[in-house]
C-alpha positions in Angstrom: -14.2 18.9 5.8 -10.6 20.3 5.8 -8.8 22.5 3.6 -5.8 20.9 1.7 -6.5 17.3 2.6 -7.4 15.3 -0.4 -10.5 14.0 -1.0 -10.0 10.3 -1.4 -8.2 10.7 2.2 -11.1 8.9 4.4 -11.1 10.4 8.0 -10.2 6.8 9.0 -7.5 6.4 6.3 -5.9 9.8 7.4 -6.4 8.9 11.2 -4.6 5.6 10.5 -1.8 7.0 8.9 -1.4 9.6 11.7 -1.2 6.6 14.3 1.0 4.8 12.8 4.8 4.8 13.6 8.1 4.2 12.5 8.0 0.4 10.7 4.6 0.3 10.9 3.3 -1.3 7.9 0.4 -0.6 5.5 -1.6 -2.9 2.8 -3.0 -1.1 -0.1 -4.7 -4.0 -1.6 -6.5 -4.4 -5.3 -10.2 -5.4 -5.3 -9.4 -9.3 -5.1 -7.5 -9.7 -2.0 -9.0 -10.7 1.1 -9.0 -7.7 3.2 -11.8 -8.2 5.4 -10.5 -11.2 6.6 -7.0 -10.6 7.5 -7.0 -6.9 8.3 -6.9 -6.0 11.8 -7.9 -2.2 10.6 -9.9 -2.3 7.3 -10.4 1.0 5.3 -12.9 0.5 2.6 -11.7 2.8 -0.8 -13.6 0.7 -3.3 -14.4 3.5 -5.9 -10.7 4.2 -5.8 -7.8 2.2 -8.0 -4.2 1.8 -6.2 -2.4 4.1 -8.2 -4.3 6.9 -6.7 -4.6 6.3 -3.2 -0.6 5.3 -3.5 0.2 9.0 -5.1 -1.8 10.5 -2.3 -0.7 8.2 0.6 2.9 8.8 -0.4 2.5 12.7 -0.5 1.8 12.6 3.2 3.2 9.0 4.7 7.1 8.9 4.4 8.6 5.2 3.6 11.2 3.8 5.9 15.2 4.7 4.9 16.3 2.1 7.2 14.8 -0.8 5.6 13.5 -2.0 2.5 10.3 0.3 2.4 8.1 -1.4 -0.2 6.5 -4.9 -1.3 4.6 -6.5 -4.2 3.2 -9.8 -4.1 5.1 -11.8 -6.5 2.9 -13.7 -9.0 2.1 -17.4 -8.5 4.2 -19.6 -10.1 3.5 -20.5 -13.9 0.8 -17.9 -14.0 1.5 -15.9 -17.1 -1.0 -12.3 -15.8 0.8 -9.3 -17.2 1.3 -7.0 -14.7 1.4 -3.4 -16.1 0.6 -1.6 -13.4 3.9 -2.3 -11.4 5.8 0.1 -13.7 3.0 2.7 -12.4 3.8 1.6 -9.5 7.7 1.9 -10.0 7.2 5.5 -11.1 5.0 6.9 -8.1 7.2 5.2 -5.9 10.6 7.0 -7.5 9.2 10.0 -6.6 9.7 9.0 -2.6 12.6 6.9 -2.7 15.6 4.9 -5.0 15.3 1.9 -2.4 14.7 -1.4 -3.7 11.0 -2.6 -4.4 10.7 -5.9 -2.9 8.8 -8.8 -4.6 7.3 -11.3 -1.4 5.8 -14.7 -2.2 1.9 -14.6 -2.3 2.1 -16.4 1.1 4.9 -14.2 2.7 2.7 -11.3 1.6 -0.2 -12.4 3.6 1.3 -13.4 6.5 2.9 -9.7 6.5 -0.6 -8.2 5.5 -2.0 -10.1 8.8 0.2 -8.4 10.9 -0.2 -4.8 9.1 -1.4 -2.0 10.7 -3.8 -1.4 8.2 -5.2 -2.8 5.1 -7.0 -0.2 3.1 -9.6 -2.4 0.6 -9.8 -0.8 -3.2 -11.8 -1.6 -6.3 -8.2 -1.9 -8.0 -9.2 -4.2 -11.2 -5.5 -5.2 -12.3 -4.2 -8.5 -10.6 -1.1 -8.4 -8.6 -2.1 -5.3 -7.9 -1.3 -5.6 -3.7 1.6 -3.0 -2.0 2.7 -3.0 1.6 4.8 0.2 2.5 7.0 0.5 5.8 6.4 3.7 7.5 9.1 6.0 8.1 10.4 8.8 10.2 9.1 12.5 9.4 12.4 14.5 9.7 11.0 17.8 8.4 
């Protein structure tokens, strides 16, 4: 145990985000998405929802300025599922950066996630719940 790291920081989550570099990418995926299967570094979170492990991530993990730092997979065609916790989403994400929040086809989105440097795996209930974030550069 460490002092100041947050709890819901796994060593392997906080490892991962320590390795990864500049444009590296991330998957924080809800508790439908198939993480196993197309992660090539799988952190299990499963007691956790994304909203938390997003406000922690973000307190430590700074999102790309260069590019477009953030993407939600865009709902299926036709298929009417509120999605609520976007605007969550929105205001975490505010808090980090004013850069556009991409919306990526459900296909797009996993092709991107299988490429990823990580895919951390939650118990996130609400649908459409998936977020990739582009590392940035720590300039502190």
């Amino acid at each position: 145990m460490l002092k100041g790291i947050p709890a819901i920081l796994s060593p392997d989550l906080l490892k991962i985000l320590m390795e990864m570099g500049h444009t590296d990418e991330i998957v924080i995926a809800d508790g439908n998405f198939p993480a196993a299967s197309m992660a090539q570094r799988l952190v299990r979170l499963d007691g956790h929802g994304v909203p938390e492990i997003l406000e922690t991530v973000l307190a430590l993990f700074p999102l790309d300025t260069y590019d477009k730092p953030v993407y939600l997979m865009e709902k299926v065609k036709g298929d009417t599922v509120d999605t609520p916790i976007w605007e969550t989403y929105e205001g975490i994400i505010r808090k980090h950066t004013d850069q556009e929040i991409v919306h990526i086809d459900k296909w797009e989105f996993y092709e991107r996630t299988k490429k990823a440097y990580a895919v951390v795996a939650t118990g996130e209930a609400a649908l459409y719940a998936n977020i990739l974030l582009k590392k940035g550069v720590v300039v502190e």
